[in-house]
N, C-alpha and C positions, 0 to 999 in steps of 0.2 A: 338636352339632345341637340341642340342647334347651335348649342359651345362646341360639342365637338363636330357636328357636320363642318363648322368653319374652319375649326383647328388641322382637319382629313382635306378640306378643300387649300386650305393653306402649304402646308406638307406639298400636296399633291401638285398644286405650283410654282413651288421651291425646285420640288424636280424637274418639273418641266423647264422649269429657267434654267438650271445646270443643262440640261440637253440641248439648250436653242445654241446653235452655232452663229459666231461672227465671223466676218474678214477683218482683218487689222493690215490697213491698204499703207504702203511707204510710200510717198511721192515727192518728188525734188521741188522747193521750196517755191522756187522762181519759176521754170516752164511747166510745172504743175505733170510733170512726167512719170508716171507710177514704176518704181522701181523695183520693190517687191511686194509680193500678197502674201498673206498667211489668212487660215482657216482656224479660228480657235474657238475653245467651249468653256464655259464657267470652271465646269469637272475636269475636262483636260490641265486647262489651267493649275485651281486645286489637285492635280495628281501630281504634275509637277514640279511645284512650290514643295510639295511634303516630302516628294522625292529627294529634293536638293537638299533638303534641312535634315533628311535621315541620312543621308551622301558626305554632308558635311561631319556633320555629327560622328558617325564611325570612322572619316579620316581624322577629327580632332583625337580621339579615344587612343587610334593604331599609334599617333603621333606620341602621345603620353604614355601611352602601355608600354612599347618596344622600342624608344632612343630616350636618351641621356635628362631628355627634356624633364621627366617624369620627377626627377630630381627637383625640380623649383617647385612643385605641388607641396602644398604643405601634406606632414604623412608620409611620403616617397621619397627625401630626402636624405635618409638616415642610409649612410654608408655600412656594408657588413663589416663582420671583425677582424676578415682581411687584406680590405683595403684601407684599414684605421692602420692595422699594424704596418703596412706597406708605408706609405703615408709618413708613421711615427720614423719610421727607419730609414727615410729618403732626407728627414727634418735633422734628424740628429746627423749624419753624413755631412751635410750639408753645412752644420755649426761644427762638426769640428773641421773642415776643411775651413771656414770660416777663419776660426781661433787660430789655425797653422798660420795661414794667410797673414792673419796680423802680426804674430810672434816675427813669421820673416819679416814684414818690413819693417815692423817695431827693429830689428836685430841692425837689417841693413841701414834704416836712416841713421843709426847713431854707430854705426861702421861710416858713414859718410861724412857726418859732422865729429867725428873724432869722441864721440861720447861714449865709451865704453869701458867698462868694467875692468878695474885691474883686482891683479891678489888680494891687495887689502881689501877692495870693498866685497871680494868674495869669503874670504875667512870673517869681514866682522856680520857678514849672514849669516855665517853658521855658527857664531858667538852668541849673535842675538836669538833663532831658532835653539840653539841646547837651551837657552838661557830660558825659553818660553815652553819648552818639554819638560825640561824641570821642574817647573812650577805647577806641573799638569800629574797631576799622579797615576803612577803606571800598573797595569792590569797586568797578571801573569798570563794569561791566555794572549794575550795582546801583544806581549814583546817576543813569544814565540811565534807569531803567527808574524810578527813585523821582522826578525830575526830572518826567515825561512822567504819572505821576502826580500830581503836587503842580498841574502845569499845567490839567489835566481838573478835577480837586477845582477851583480859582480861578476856570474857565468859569463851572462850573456855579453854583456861588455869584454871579457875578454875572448869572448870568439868573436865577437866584431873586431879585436884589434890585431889577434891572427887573421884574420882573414883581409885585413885591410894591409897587414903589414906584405902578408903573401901575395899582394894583389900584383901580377905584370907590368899595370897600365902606371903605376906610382914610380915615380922615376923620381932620382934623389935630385935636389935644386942645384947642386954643384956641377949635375951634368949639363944641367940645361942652358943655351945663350938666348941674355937677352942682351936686344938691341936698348943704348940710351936713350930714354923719352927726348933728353934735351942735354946738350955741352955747356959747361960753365964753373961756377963757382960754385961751392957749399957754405949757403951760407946758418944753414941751422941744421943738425944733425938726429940722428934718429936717437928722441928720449920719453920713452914709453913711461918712465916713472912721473916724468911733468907733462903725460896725455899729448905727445906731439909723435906721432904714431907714424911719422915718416920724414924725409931732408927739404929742407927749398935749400931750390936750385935759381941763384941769379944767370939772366942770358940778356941779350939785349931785346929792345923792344920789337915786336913783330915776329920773333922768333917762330917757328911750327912747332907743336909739340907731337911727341911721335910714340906709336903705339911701342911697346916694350916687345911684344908676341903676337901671333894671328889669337885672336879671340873677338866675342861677340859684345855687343855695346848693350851691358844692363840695366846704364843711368846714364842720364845728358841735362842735364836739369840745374837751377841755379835755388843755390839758399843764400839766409841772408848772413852766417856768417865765414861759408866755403866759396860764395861768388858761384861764378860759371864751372859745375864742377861734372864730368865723364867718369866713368867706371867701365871697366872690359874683363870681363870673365874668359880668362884663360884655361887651357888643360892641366892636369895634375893638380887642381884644385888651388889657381892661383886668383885674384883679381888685383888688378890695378886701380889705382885711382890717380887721377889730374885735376890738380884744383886749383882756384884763384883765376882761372883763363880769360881773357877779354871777348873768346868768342869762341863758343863751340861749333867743330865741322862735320860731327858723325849725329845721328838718333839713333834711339831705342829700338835694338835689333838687328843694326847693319854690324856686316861681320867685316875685320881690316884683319890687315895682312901687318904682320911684322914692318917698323920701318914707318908706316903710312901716318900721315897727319892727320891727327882727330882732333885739336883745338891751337887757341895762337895764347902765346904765352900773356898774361896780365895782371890786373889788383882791383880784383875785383872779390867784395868780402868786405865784413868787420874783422875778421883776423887777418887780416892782409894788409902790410902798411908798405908795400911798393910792389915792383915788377917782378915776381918770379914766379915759379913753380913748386908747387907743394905737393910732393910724389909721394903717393904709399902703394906697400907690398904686402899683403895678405894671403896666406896659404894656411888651408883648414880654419879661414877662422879668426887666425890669430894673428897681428900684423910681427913683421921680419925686417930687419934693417934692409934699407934695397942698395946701403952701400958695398956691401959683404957680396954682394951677386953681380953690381951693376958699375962700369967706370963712368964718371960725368966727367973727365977731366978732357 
């Protein structure tokens, strides 16, 4: 009986401690000046504290439940199946624009260094390709279904070449004038059989070299065996090239005018064994003698 009269008188002073109120006096350190007073209680206290830590607690929760956050919780992480597919379909976009991306500059670097593909090395592909279909044995389902293919691909190519052929803006190269990059001599002429895909032109030193057409600057850049070499994409589907130059005057972007100086004649290159200029003409693609279009004399 006297275990718990102490344990009821204990209790009963516990409460009483929570109800006795303090001051919690603030005073300036140095003139001992009371700045402010508060009134507080054990219980006010404790209501407080718990208040703040259930306050806290339900904004951590709202923060997890309702934004993005909720995602780094292990469990909550897991995207539905239509942001996967989304997702899947932004990835894939993405590599094949990639793959395009490369094919162009794979195509233009070796349009720049003169590395490109003639008839031969294109028919002994497709000598070696039958030669490796043959060896493969063929399904009757398969050559129909590849048959019915190959027919659709040949349509469609040929309404691309109507429609390319019918197009306004394709103006035939005989109408067109160009201005000479540079006046002088020829001293190598255009021999696409031995991959020399355009003329040098000797001029004297310090010469300007001058753009053919108003178009825009697609390459300005030096390799190690074209030297200091420009490129200008022209309309009707032309580009220009300037190579060997001791200095280029235009970058990537700027658009010149017929006439205008975009680099100074030089020998600059491993395939360059003095001063001149080594002009190429490209339309669709495919390089064109630019004697047949252009006088250098």
């Amino acid at each position: 009986m006297s275990a718990e009269n102490t344990e009821e008188k204990g209790w009963q002073a516990f409460k009483e401690k929570l109800k006795n109120t303090y001051r919690l006096v603030v005073m300036n350190d140095e003139s001992f000046e009371e700045v402010g007073s508060y009134k507080l209680s054990l219980l006010n206290l404790y209501v407080a504290i718990s208040a703040a830590i259930v306050l806290v607690a339900f904004l951590v929760f709202a923060l997890i439940f309702f934004t993005p956050i909720k995602r780094l919780v292990p469990g909550y992480g897991n995207a539905d199946a239509g942001e996967l597919r989304e997702i899947n379909r932004s990835l894939e976009e993405f590599e094949e624009k990639l793959k395009a991306q490369e094919t162009y500059t794979s195509s233009f670097k070796r349009m720049i260094t003169g590395d490109v593909e003639t008839a031969e090395d294109v028919n002994k592909g497709k000598i070696e390709e039958s030669n490796t279909l043959e060896s493969v044995s063929r399904i009757e389902e398969d050559e129909m279904l590849r048959k019915e293919v190959e027919d659709e691909v040949k349509e469609q190519q040929r309404e691309m070449a109507k429609s390319v052929s019918s197009s306004p803006q394709e103006v035939p190269l005989e109408q067109l004038y160009f201005m000479p990059p540079i006046t002088g001599v020829i001293s190598e002429t255009f021999m696409p059989d031995e991959k020399h895909y355009g003329i040098d032109v000797l001029a004297p030193k310090n010469t300007p070299v001058k753009a053919i057409m108003d178009g825009y600057v697609i390459s300005s850049d030096w390799t190690l065996e074209t030297g200091n070499t420009i490129a200008i994409q022209h309309s009707n589907s032309l580009v220009s090239f300037y190579k060997h130059n001791s200095a280029l005057l235009k970058e990537i972007g700027d658009f010149v005018k017929s006439g205008e100086a975009v680099a100074i004649i030089g020998n600059t290159g491993t395939l360059s064994d003095g001063p001149h200029l080594h002009f190429e003409l490209w339309h669709n693609g495919k390089p064109i003698d630019p004697a047949d279009f252009i006088n250098f004399e």
